[in-house]
Each structure stands twice: as structure tokens, then as C-alpha cells.
N, C-alpha and C positions, 0 to 999 in steps of 0.2 A: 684445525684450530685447537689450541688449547682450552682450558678450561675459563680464561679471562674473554668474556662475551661484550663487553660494556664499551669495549675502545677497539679500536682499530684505524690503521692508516686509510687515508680517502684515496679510493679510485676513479681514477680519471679514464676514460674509456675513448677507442676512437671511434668514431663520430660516422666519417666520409670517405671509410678502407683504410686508414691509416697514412703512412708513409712520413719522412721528416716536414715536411712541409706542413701538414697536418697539425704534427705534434709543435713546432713553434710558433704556430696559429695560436694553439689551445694554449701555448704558457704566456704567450703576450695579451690572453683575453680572459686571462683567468681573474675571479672576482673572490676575493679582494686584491687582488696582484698575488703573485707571486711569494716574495715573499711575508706578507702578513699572512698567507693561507698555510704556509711552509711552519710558521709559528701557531699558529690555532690549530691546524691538523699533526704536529709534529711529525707526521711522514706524506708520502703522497704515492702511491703507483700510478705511474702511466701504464695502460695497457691497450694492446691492438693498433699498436703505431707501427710495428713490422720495424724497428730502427735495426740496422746491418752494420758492420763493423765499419762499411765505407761514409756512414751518414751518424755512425756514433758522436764524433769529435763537434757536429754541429748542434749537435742536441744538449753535449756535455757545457760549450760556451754559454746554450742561454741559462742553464741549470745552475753552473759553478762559478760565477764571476771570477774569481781564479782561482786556477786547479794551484794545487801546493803538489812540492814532491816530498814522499815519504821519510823523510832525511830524519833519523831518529827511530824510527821505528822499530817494534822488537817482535813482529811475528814474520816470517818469508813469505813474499813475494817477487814476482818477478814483471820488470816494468815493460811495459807493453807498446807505451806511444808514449805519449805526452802527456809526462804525470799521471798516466791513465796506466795502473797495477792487477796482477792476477787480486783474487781475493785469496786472503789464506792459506797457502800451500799448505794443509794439515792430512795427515791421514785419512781417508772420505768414510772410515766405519767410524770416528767419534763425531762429538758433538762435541762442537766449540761454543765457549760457555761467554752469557752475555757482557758486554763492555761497552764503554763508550772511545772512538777511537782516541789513543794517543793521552790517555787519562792522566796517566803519569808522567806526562812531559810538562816543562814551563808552558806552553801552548799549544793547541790541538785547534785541530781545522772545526770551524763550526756548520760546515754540511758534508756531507754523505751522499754519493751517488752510485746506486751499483746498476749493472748490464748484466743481463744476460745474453751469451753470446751463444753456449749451446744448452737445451734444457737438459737438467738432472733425468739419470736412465729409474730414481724413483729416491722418492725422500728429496734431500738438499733444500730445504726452504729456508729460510733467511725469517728467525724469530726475530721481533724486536719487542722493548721492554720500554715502558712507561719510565724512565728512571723515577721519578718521584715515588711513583706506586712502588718501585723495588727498594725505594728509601725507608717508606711505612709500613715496608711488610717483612722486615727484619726487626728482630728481638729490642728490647729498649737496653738490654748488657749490652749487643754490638755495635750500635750507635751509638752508645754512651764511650764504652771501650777505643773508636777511632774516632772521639771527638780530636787527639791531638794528633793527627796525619797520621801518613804512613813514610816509611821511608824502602822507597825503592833502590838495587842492586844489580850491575849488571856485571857481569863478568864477561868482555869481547874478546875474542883471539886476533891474531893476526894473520888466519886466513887457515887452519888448519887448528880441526878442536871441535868440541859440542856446542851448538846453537853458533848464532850470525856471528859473525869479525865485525870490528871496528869498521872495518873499509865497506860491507854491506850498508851496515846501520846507519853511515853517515853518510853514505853515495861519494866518496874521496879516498883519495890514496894518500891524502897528504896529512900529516899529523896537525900541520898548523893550519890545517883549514877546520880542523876536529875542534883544537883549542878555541879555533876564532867564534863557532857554534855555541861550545857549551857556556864561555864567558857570558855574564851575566843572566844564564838561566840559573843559577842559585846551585847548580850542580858543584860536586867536589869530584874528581878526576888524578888518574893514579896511572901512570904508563910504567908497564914492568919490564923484567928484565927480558922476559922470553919474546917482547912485542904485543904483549894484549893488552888489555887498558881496562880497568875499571872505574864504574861511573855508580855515585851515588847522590840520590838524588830526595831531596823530603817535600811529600806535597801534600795538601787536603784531602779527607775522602768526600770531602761532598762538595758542590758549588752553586751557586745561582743561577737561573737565567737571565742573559744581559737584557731580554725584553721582559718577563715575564713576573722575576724575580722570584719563581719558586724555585726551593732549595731541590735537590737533588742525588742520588746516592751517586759519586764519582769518582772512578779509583779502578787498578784491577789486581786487587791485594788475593785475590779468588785465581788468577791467572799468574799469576806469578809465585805461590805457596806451592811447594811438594804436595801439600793435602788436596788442592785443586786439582790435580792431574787422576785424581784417582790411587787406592791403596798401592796397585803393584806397579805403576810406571814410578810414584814416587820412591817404592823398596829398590825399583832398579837404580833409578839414580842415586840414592844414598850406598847404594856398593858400587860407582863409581867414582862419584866426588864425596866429598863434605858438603856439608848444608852452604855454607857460606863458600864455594867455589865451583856453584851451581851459573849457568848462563845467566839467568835471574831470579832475584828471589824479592823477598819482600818484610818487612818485620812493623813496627808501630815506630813512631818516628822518635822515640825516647831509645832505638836502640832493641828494646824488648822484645820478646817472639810472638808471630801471635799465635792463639792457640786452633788445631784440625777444626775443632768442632763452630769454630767462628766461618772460617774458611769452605766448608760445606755448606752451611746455613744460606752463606750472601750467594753461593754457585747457586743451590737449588732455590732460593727464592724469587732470585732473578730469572730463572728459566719458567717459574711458576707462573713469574704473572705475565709471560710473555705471550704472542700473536705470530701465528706463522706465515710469513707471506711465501706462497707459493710461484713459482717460477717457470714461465714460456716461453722462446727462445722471442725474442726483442724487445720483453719485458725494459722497464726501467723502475729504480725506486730509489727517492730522495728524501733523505731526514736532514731530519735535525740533530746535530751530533751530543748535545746537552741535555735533552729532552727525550730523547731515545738511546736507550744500548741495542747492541746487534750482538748476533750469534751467528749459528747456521749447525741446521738438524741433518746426521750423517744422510750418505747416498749409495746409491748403486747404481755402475753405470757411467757413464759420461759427464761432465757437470763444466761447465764454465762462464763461472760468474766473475765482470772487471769492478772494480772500483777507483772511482777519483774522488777526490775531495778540497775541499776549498775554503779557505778562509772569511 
């Protein structure tokens, strides 16, 4: 655990040995249903259900009333089944810093559901963050500083280059299925000469909950700044690109830059007030994607965690 003791996701435990059968017992008699405990608890683990990759997809239907596919998306993964994706193909010695999925898109799935398929060889836990707590535990200059959005940046290739292609991020080969996508997400869109495409896009940093109505810190202006990567991956990448022909970046939505010391603040305070959930091999864990940011703490060893998510 971290330092924050006061919260944590509720555990749900198995009962009568486990198995799928078990576990859609327990979601069909859970009190207060499903989803209002999904809202009051904003996470949930199941554990000791034993679910197996052959008995995953039934547990995923009563969890996600429909799975979305990643279309948009800007961190790699790779699609596994049905809408059901690796987590994060990141390098397994960092720690991936917390978010809410898809923050900067026009719309983002509102649950969360990850698998563990095989346990971490040590480490790998999957933080999650109160967003609202990581609202108020930032500075009153950096809240004040991105009351007017941010505006996100991405720079896609056309299948050869640093970070995703066009053709990953949007699961299409087709250009006019890319256009048909971005229209009317408020996106502005540039296809160049070489085949890449760039996509700019201005959104909020914070948002409400559609049940709850508490505001919340929403954005991943921390994941997408050079200063978020740390001092020497961002030195590397500015002696290869320019700031502004980076795979993504990020700025204040006026255009303006923001500045490192914002960018470290909202990394390390998010990670502060976070809760590690630790990981079994048939583990499952369901958020709330508005009310909770995720991460995930380096590992050693083996690790394979899926994720689906659902609107």
C-alpha cells in the first residue's frame, strides 16, 4: 500500500471455490446491484473466482455491457479477442504514471475492467487514484493555470516512425474511415505529404461525474509533456525531434507551453494519493473510469494483465 489508508477498492472474495459460475452468482446478487456499488465503491476486485482465459469473455459480458474497441487510443497494445487488449506494452522497469483512460479524447469508455492472466514474477500492481483526491491535492497555481483546457497533439506516421501510425490508433487502413471518426469530435486534422497525419485536439482538465457530480482532475497533460517521461528520456527525445514533432505532446489550450514543474507536480501527486492493487493470476478489477485513474507499479518477471472497457 501506499501512504493513502482511508480508501480503497472493495473486495469481493470467493465464497464456494470460486469458478465463473460463482462469480456471476455474486455480480447478479450483489447489493446494491451492480452498478450503484460500482458508483459508491468506485473500484471493485473480485478475487478467488479462479476465471481462466477460456471463462474470461463470460465474466467480461456481465461486467461491461459493451466492450468498446480502442479506436483512438495512444498508448500500444495489442488486441487479444474481442475488444479484450494487452494492458500497456510499456517497458516493465518504469512506472506508468496515473490517468484516466482515453482523457483526451471527445469520449472515453466509462468502466474499466482488467484480468490478470499471469501473475507478476514481483512488483506490477495496478495503483488507482481517487481522481477527485488528485484534484485537491494539487497546487491552487495548477488548477487555476488549466482552468482553460489543454490542447492535445499527436503526430501519427504511416506505419514507419516513433510511436503508433495512424493505421494502429484508429484500427483502419482507410483514410476516409479516419475522417468519418474524427468529424465532429471537435478535432482539427492535417494529412501530410510523407503519409502521417496530425491530430489536434482541445479538451478540459477536469470533468464531473455523470451520477455523482463531483468534479474531478481529467486529462493526461503529465503523459504526454517531455517533463513527464522523466529528465533523460525527454533529453533523448529532444535530440531527436523538435518538441512540436514529438508522437504526442501537449500545451494549455491557448496554444501556450506548460511549464516542467506543473508537469511533475500533477505525475507525483497522482501517484501519492494512490492505492496499489496487488495481482493473482484470475484476479479481476472493475472501475470506474471517471472516479478512478490507473497506473501500474514496475515488475520483474512475467506479468500479464488484459484490459476491456466499456461504455
Amino acid at each position: 500500500m501506499t501512504n493513502t489508508e482511508t480508501w480503497a477498492p472493495l473486495e469481493i472474495k470467493a465464497a464456494d471455490g470460486g469458478g465463473a459460475d460463482e462469480l456471476l452468482a455474486r455480480i447478479d446478487t450483489l447489493d446494491p446491484g451492480l452498478d450503484d456499488l460500482l458508483v459508491r465503491e468506485k473500484g471493485l476486485v473480485f478475487r478467488g473466482f479462479g476465471v481462466t482465459p477460456e471463462t474470461l469473455d463470460k465474466a467480461l459480458d456481465r461486467l461491461l455491457p459493451h466492450r468498446l474497441a480502442y479506436v483512438h487510443g495512444n498508448s500500444p497494445r495489442t488486441k487479444v479477442g474481442g475488444n479484450v487488449y494487452t494492458s500497456t506494452e510499456y517497458p516493465q522497469e518504469y512506472t506508468i504514471s496515473m490517468h484516466n483512460e482515453m482523457s483526451y479524447a471527445h469520449a472515453w469508455p466509462t468502466r474499466l475492467a482488467f484480468y490478470c492472466e499471469v501473475t507478476p514474477g514481483g512488483g506490477g500492481a495496478t495503483p488507482v487514484s481517487d481522481a477527485a483526491r488528485w484534484l485537491a491535492a494539487l497546487d491552487d497555481e495548477v488548477r487555476e493555470a488549466f482552468a482553460g483546457g489543454v490542447r492535445y497533439v499527436q503526430n501519427l506516421h504511416d506505419g514507419f516512425g516513433l510511436g503508433k501510425s495512424w493505421q494502429d490508433t484508429f484500427e483502419t487502413k482507410e483514410r476516409a474511415d479516419v475522417e468519418e471518426f474524427l468529424t465532429g469530435t471537435g478535432a482539427e486534422w492535417t494529412w501530410r505529404r510523407d503519409g502521417s497525419l496530425r491530430v489536434e485536439s482541445v479538451r478540459p482538465s477536469t470533468t464531473r461525474h455523470p451520477v455523482t457530480g463531483v468534479e474531478v482532475w481529467f486529462n493526461q497533460a503529465d503523459q504526454w509533456h517531455p517533463a513527464g517521461l522523466g529528465d533523460d528520456t525527454a533529453a533523448e527525445l529532444a535530440a531527436i525531434l523538435p518538441e512540436d514533432e514529438l508522437p504526442q505532446m501537449v500545451k494549455f489550450a491557448d496554444g501556450s507551453p506548460i511549464p516542467a514543474e506543473y508537469v511533475t507536480q500533477i505525475r507525483d501527486r497522482g501517484l501519492a494519493v494512490a492505492v496499489d492493487v496487488d495481482w493473482r493470476r484470475g484476479d479481476l478489477l472493475l472501475i470506474d473510469n471517471v472516479l478512478l485513474a490507473h497506473g501500474r507499479r514496475p515488475f520483474t518477471g512475467d506479468r500479464r494483465v488484459l484490459v476491456a472497457m466499456s461504455d
